[in-house]
PyMOL Python script that loads the backbone (N, CA, C, O; Angstrom):
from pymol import cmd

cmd.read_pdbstr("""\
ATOM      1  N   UNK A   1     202.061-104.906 -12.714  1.00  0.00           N
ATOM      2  CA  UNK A   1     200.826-104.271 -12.327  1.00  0.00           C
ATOM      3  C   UNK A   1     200.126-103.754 -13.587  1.00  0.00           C
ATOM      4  O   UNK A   1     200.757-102.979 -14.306  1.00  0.00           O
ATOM      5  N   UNK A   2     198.629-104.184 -13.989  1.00  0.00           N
ATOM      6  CA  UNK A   2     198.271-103.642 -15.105  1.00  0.00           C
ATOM      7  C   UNK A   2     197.147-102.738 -14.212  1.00  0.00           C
ATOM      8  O   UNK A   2     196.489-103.077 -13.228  1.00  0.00           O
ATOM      9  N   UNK A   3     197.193-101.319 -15.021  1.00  0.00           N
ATOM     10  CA  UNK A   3     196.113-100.731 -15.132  1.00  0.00           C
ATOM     11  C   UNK A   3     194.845-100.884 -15.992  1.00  0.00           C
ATOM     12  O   UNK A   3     194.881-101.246 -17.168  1.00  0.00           O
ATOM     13  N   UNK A   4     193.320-100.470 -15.075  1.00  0.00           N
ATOM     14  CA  UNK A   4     192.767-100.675 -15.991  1.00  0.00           C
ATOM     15  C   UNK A   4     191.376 -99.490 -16.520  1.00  0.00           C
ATOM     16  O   UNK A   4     190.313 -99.024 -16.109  1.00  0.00           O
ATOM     17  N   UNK A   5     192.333 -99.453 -17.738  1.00  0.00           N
ATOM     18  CA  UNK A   5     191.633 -97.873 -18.451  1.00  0.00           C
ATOM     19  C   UNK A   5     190.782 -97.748 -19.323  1.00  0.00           C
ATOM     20  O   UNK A   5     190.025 -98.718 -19.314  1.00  0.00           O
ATOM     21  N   UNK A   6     190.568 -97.108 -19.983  1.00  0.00           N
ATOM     22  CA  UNK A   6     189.446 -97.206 -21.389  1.00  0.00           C
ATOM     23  C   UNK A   6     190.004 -97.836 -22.682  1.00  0.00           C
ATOM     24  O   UNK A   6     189.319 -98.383 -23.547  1.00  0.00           O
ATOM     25  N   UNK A   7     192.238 -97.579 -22.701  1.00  0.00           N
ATOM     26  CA  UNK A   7     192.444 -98.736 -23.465  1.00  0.00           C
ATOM     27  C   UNK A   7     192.150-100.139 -23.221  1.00  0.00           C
ATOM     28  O   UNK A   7     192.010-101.008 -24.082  1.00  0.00           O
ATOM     29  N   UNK A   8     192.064-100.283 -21.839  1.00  0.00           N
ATOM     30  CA  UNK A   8     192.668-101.812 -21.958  1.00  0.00           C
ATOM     31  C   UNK A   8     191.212-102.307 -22.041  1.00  0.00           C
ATOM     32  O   UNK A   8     191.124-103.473 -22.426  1.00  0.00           O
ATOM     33  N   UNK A   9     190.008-101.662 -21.757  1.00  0.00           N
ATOM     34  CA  UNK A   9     189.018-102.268 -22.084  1.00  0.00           C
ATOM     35  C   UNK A   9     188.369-102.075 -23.811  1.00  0.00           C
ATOM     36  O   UNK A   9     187.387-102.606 -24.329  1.00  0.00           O
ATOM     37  N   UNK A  10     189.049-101.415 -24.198  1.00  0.00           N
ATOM     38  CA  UNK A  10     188.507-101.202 -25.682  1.00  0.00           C
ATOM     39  C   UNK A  10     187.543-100.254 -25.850  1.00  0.00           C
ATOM     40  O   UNK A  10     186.620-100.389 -26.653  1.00  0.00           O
ATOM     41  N   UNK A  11     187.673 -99.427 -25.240  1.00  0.00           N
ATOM     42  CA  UNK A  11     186.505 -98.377 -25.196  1.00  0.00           C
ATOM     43  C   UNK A  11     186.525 -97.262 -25.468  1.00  0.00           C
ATOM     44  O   UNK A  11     187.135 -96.767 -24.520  1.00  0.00           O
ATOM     45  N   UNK A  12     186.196 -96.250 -26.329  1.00  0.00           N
ATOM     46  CA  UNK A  12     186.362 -94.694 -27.039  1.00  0.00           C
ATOM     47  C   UNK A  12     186.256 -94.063 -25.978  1.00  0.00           C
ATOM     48  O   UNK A  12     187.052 -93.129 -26.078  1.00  0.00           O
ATOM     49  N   UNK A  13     185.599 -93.996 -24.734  1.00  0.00           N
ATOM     50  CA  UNK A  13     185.503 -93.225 -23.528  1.00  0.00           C
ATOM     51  C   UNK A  13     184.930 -94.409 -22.367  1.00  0.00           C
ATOM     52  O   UNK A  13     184.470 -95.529 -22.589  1.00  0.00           O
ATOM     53  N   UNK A  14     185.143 -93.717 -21.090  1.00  0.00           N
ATOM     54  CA  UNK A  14     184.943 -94.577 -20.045  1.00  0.00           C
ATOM     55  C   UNK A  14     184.252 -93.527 -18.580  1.00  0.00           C
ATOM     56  O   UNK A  14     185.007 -92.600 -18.284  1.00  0.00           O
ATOM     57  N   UNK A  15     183.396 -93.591 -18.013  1.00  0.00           N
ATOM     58  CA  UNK A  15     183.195 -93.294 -17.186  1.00  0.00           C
ATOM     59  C   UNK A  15     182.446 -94.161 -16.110  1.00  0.00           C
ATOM     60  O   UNK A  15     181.268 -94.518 -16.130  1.00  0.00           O
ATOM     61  N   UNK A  16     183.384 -94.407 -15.192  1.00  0.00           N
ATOM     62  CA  UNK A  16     183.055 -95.365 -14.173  1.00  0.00           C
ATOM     63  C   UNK A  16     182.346 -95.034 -13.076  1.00  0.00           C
ATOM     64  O   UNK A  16     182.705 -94.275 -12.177  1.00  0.00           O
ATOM     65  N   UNK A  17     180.917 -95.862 -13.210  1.00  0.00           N
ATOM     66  CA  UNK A  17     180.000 -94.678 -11.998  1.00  0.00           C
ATOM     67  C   UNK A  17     179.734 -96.063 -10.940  1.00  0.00           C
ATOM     68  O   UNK A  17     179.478 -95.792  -9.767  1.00  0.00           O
ATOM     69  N   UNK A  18     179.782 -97.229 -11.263  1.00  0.00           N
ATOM     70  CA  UNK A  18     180.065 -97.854 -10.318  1.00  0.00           C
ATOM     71  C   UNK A  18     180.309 -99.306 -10.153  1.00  0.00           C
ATOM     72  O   UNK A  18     179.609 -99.810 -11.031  1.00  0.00           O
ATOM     73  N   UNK A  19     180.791-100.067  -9.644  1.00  0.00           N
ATOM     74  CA  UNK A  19     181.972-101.172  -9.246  1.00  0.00           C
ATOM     75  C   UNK A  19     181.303-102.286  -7.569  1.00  0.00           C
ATOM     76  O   UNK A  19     180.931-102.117  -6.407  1.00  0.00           O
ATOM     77  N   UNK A  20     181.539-103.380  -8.589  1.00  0.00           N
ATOM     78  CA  UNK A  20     181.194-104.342  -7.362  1.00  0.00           C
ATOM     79  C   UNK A  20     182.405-105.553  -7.776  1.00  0.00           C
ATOM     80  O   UNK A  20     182.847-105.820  -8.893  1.00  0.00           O
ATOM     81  N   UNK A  21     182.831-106.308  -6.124  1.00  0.00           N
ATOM     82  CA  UNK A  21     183.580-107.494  -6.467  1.00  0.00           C
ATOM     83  C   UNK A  21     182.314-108.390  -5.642  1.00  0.00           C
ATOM     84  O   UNK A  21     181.643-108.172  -4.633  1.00  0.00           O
ATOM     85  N   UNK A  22     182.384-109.520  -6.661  1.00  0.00           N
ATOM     86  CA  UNK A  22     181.218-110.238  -6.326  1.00  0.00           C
ATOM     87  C   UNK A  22     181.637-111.762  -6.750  1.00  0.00           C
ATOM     88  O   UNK A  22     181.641-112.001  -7.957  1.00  0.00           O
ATOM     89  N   UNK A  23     182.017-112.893  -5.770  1.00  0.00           N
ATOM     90  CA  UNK A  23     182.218-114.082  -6.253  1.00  0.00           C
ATOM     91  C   UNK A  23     183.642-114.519  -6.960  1.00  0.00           C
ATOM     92  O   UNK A  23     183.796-115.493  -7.696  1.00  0.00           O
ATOM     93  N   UNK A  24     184.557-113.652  -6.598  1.00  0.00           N
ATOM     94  CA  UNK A  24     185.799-113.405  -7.372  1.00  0.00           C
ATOM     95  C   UNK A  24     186.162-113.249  -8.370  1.00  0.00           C
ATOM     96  O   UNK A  24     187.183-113.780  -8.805  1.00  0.00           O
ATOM     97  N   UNK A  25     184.885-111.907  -9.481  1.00  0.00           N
ATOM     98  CA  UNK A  25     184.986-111.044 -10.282  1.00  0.00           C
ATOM     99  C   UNK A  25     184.634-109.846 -10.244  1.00  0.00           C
ATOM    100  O   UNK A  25     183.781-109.485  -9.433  1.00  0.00           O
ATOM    101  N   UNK A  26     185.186-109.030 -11.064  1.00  0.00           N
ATOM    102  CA  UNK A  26     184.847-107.608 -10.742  1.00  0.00           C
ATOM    103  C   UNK A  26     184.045-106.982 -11.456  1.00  0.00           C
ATOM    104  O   UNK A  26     184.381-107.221 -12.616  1.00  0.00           O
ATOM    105  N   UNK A  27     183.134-106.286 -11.447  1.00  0.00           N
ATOM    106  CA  UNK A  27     181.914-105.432 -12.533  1.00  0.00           C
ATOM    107  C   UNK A  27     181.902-104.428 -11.977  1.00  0.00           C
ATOM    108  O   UNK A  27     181.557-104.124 -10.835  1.00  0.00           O
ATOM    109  N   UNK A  28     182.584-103.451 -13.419  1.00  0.00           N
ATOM    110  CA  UNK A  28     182.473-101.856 -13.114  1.00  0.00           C
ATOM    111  C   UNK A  28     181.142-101.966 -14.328  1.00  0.00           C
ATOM    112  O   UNK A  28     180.824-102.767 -15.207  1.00  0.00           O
ATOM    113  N   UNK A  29     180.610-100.659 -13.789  1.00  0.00           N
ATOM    114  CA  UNK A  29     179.624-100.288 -14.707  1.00  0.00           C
ATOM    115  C   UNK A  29     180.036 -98.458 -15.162  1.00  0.00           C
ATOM    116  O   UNK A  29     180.405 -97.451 -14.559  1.00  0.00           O
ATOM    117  N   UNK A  30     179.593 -98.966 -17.000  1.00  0.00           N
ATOM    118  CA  UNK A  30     180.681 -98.071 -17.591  1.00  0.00           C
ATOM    119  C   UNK A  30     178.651 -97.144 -17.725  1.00  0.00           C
ATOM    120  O   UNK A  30     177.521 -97.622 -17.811  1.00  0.00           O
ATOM    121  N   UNK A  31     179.317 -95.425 -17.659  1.00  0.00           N
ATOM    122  CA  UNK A  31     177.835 -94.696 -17.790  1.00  0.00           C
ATOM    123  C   UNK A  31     177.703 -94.944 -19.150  1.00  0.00           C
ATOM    124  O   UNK A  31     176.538 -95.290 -19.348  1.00  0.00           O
ATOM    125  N   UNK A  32     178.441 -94.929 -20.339  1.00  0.00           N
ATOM    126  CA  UNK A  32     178.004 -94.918 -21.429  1.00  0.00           C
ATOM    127  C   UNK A  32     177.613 -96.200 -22.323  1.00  0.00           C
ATOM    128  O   UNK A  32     177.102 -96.092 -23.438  1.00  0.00           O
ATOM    129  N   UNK A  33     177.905 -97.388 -21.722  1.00  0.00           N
ATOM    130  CA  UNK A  33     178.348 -98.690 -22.521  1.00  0.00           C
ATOM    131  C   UNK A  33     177.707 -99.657 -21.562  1.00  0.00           C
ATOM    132  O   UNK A  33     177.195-100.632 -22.112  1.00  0.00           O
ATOM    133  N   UNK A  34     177.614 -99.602 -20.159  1.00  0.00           N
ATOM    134  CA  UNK A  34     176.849-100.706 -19.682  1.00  0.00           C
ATOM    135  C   UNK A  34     177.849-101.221 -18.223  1.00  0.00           C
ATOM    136  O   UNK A  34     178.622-100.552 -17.536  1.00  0.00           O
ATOM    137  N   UNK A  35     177.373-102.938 -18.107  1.00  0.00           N
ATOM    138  CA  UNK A  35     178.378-103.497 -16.786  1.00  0.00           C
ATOM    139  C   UNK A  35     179.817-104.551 -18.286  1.00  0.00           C
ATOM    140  O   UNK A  35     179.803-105.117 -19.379  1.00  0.00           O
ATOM    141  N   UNK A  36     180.632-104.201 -17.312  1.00  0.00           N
ATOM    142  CA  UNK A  36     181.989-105.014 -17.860  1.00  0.00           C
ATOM    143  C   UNK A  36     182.863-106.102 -17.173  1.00  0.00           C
ATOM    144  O   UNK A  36     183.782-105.668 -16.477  1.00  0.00           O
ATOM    145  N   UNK A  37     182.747-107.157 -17.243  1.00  0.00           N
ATOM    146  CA  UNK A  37     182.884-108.527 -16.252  1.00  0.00           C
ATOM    147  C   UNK A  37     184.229-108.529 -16.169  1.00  0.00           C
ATOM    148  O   UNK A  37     184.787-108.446 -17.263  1.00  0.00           O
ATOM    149  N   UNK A  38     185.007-108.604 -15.121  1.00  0.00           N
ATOM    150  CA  UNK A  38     186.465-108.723 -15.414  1.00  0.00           C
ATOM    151  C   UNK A  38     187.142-109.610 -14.327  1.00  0.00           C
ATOM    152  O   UNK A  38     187.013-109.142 -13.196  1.00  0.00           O
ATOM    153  N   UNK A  39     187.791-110.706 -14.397  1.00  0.00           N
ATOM    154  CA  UNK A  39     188.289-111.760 -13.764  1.00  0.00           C
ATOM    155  C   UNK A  39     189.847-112.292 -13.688  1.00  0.00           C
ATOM    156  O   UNK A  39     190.595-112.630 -14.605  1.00  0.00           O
ATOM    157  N   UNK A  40     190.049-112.249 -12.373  1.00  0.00           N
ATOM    158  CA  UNK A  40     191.752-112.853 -12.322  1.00  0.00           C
ATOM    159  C   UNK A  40     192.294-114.247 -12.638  1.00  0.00           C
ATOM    160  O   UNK A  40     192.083-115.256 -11.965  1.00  0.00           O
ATOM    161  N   UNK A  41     192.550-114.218 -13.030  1.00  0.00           N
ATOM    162  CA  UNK A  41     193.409-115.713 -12.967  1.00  0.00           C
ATOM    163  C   UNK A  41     194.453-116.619 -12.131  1.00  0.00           C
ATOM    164  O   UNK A  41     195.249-115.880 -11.552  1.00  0.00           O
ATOM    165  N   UNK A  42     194.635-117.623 -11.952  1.00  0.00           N
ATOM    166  CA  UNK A  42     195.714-118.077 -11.032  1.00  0.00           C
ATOM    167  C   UNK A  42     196.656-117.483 -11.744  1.00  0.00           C
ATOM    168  O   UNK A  42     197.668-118.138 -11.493  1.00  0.00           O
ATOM    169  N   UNK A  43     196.977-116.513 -12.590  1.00  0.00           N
ATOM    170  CA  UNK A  43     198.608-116.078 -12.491  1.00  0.00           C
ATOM    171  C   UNK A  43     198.114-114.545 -12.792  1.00  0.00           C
ATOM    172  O   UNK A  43     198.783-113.842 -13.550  1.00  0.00           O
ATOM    173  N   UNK A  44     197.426-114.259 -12.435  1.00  0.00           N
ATOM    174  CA  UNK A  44     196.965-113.051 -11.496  1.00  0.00           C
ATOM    175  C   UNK A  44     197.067-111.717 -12.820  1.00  0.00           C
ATOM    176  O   UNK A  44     197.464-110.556 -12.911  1.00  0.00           O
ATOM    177  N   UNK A  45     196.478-112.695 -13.627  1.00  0.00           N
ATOM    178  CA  UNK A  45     196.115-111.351 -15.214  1.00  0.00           C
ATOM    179  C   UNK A  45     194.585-111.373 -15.341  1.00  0.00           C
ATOM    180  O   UNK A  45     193.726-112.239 -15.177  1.00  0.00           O
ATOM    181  N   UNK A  46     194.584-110.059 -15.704  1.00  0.00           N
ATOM    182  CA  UNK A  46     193.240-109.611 -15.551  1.00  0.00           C
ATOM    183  C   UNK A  46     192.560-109.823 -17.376  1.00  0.00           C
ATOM    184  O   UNK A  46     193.101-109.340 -18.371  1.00  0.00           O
ATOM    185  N   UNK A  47     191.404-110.584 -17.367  1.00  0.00           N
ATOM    186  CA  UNK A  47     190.459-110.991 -18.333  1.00  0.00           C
ATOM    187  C   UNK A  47     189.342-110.210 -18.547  1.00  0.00           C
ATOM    188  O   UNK A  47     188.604-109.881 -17.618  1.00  0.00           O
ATOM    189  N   UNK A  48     189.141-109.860 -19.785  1.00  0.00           N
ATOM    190  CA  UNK A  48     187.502-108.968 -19.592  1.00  0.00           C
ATOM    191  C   UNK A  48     186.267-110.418 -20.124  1.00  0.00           C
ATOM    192  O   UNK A  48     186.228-110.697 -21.322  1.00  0.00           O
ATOM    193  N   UNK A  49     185.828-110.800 -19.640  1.00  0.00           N
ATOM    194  CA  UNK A  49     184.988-112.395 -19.515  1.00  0.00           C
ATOM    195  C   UNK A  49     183.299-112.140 -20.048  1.00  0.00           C
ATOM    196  O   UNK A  49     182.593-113.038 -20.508  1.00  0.00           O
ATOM    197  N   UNK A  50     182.883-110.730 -19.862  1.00  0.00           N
ATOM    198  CA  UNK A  50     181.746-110.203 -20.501  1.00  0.00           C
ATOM    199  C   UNK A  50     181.398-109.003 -20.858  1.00  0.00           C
ATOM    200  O   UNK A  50     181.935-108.214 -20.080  1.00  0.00           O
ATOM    201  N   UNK A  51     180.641-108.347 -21.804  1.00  0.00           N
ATOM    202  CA  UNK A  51     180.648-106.994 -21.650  1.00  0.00           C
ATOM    203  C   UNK A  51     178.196-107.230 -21.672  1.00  0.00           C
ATOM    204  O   UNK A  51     177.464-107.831 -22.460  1.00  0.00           O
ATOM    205  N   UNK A  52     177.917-106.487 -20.539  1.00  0.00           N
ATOM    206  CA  UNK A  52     176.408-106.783 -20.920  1.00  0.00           C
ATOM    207  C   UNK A  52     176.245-105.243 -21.603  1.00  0.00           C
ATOM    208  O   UNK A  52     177.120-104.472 -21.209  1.00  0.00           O
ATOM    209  N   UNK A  53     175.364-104.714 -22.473  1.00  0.00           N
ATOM    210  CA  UNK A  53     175.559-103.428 -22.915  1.00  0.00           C
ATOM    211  C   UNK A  53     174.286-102.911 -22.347  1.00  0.00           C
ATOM    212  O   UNK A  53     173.428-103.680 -21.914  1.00  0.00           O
ATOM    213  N   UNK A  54     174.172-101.808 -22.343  1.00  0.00           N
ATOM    214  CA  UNK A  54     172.928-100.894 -21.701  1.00  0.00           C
ATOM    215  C   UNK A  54     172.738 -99.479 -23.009  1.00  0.00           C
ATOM    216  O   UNK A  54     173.415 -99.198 -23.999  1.00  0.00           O
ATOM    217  N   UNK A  55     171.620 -98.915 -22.464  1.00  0.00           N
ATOM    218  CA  UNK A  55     171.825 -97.640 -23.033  1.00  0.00           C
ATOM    219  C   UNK A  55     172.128 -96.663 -22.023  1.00  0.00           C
ATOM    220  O   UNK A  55     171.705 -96.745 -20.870  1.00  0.00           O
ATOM    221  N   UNK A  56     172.862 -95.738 -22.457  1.00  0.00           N
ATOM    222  CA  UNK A  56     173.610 -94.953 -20.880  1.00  0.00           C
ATOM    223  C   UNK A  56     172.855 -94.310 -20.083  1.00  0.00           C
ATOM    224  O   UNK A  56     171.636 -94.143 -20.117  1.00  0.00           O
ATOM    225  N   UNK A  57     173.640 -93.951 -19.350  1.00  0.00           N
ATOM    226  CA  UNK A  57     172.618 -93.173 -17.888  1.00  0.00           C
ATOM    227  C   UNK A  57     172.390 -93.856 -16.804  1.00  0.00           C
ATOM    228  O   UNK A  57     171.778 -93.257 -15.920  1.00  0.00           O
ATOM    229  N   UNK A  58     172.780 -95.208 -16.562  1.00  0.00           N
ATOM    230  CA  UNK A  58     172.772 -96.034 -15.175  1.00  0.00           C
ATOM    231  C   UNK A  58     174.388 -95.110 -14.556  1.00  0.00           C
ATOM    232  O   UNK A  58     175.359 -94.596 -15.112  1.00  0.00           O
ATOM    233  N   UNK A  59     173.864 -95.330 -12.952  1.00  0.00           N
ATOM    234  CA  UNK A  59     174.549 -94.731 -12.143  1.00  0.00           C
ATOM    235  C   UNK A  59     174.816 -96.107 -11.146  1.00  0.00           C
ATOM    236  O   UNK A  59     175.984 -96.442 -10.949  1.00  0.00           O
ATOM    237  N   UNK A  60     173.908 -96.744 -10.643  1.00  0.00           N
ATOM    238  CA  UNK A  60     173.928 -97.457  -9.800  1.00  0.00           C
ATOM    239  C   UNK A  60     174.035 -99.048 -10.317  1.00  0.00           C
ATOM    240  O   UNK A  60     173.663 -99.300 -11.463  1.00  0.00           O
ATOM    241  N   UNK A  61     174.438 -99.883  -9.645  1.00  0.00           N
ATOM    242  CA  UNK A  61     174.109-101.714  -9.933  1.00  0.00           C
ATOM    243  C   UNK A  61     174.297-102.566  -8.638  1.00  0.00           C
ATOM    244  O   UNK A  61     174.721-102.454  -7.488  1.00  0.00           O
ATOM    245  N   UNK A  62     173.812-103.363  -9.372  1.00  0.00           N
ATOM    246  CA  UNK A  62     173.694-104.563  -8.143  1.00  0.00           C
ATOM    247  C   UNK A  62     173.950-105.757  -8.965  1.00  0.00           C
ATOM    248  O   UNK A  62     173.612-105.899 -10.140  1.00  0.00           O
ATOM    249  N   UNK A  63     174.608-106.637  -8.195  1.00  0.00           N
ATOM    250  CA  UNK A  63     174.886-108.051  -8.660  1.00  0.00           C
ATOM    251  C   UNK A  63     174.229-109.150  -7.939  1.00  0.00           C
ATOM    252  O   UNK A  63     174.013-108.837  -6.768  1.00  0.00           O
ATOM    253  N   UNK A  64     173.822-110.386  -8.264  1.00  0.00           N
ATOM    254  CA  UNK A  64     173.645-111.247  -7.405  1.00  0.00           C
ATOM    255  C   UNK A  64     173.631-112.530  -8.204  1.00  0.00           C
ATOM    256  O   UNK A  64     173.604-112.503  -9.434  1.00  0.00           O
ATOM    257  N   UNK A  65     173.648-113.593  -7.547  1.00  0.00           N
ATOM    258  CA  UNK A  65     173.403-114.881  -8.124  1.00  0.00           C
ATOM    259  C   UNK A  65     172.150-115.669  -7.425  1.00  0.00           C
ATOM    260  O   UNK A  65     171.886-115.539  -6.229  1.00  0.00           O
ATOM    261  N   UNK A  66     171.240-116.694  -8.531  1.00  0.00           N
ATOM    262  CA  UNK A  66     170.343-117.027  -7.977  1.00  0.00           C
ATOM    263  C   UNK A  66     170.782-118.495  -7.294  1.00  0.00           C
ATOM    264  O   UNK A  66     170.167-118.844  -6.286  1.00  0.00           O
ATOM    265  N   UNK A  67     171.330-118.944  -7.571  1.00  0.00           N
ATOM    266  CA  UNK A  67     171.798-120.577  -7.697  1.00  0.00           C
ATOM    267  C   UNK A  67     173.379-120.542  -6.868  1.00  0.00           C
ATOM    268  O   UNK A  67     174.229-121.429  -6.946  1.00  0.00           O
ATOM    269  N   UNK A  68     173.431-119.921  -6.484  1.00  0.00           N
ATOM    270  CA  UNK A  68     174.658-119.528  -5.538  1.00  0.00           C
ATOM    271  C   UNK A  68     174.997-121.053  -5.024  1.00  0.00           C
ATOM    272  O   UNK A  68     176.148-121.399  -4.758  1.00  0.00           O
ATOM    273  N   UNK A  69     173.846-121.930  -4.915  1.00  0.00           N
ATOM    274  CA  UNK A  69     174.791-123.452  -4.300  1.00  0.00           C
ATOM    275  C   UNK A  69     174.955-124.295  -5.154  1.00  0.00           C
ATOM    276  O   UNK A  69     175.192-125.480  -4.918  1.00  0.00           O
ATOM    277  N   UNK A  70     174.839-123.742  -6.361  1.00  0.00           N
ATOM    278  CA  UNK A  70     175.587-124.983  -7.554  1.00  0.00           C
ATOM    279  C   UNK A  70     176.820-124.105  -7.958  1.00  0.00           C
ATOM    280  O   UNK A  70     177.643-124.531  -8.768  1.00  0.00           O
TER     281      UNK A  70
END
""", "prot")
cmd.dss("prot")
cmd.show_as("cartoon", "prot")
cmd.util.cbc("prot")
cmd.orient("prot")
C-alpha cells in the first residue's frame, strides 16, 4: 500500500483542496502548486504522469475531456 504525501509527490508543502477520478486517473489539486495527474498501472503502482502548475489560491476544479470518443 503506498501512501500518497507531499514526499511522494515531491513537494515542500501540500495542501489538498480538491480531487477528482476521471477516466482512470486521479487529479488532486494542490492550493499552492496547481492540479497533479496521477495514474495506476496494471500492477497497481501509482505514477505522477503530469504536474499542470497554477498560481495558488484555487479551491475548486473540474476535469473533462473534449474528444472523449477517440
Amino acid at each position: 500500500m503506498r501512501v500518497i504525501d507531499r514526499s511522494f509527490l515531491h513537494q515542500d508543502k501540500l495542501s489538498i483542496t480538491d480531487f477528482m477520478i476521471y477516466n482512470g486517473d486521479i487529479y488532486i489539486l494542490d492550493y499552492f502548486s496547481g492540479v497533479i495527474r496521477l495514474s495506476l498501472t496494471p500492477a497497481q503502482s501509482i505514477i505522477v504522469d503530469a504536474r499542470y502548475r497554477t498560481d495558488s489560491g484555487f479551491t475548486r476544479m473540474g476535469v473533462y475531456s473534449s474528444n472523449l470518443v477517440n
